[in-house]
C-alpha positions in Angstrom: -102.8 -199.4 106.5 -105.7 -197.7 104.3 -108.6 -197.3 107.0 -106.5 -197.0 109.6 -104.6 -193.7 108.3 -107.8 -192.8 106.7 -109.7 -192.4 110.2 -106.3 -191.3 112.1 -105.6 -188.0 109.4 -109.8 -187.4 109.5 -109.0 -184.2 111.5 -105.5 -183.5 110.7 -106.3 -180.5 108.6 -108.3 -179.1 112.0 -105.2 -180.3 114.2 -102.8 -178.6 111.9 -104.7 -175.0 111.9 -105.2 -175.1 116.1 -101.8 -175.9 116.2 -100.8 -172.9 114.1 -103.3 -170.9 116.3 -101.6 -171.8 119.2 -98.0 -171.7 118.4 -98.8 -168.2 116.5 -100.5 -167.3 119.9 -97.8 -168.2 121.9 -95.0 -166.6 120.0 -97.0 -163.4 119.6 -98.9 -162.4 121.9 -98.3 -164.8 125.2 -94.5 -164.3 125.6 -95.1 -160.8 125.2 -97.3 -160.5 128.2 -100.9 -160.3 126.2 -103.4 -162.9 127.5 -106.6 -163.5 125.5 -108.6 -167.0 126.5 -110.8 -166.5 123.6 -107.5 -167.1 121.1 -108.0 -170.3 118.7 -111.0 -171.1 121.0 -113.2 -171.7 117.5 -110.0 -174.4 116.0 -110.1 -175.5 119.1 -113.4 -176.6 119.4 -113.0 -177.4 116.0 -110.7 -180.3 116.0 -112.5 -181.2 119.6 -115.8 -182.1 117.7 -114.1 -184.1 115.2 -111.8 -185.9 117.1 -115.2 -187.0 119.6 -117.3 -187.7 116.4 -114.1 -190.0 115.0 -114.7 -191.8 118.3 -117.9 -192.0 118.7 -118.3 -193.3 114.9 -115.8 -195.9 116.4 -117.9 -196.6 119.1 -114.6 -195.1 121.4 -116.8 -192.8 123.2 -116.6 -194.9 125.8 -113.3 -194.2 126.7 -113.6 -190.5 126.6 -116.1 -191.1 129.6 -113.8 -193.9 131.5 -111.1 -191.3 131.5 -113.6 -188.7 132.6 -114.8 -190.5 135.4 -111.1 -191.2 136.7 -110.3 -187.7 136.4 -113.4 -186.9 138.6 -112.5 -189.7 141.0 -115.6 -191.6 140.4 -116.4 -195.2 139.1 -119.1 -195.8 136.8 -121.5 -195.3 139.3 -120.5 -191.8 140.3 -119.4 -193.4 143.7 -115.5 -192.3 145.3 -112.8 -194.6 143.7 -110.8 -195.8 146.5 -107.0 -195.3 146.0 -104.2 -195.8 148.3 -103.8 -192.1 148.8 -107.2 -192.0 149.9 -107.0 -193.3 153.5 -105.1 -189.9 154.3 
């Protein structure tokens, strides 16, 4: 359980502030009409950075770019995926 919770709470301290951002973002200034896309931008990049480093010291990296690729709608080569929806 050591390594494990060791390498999950690596950027809980960064989670825990962007979280704060946001919620304190929300409450205040969101709900009350105020729009600012620059709010928690820097704890959000933050905890973005270390949670890709974590993975890519894990050699996870790769998954980060499967799940980018599906998003896109492209295999590994860049070419369509072909989905059922697709023949519409």
């Amino acid at each position: 359980m050591g390594a494990g919770r060791t390498s999950a709470s690596a950027c809980s301290r960064l989670r825990i502030a962007y979280n704060d951002c946001f919620n304190r973002w929300y409450t205040e200034k969101y709900l009350k009409g105020e729009w600012d896309k620059e709010e928690c931008k820097y704890e959000l990049e933050a905890y973005r950075a270390c949670v890709i480093k974590n993975m890519e010291d894990k050699n996870l990296s790769r998954l980060l770019q499967a799940e980018a690729l599906t998003q896109s709608g492209q295999d590994d080569l860049g070419q369509p995926l072909h989905t059922e929806d697709s023949s519409e």
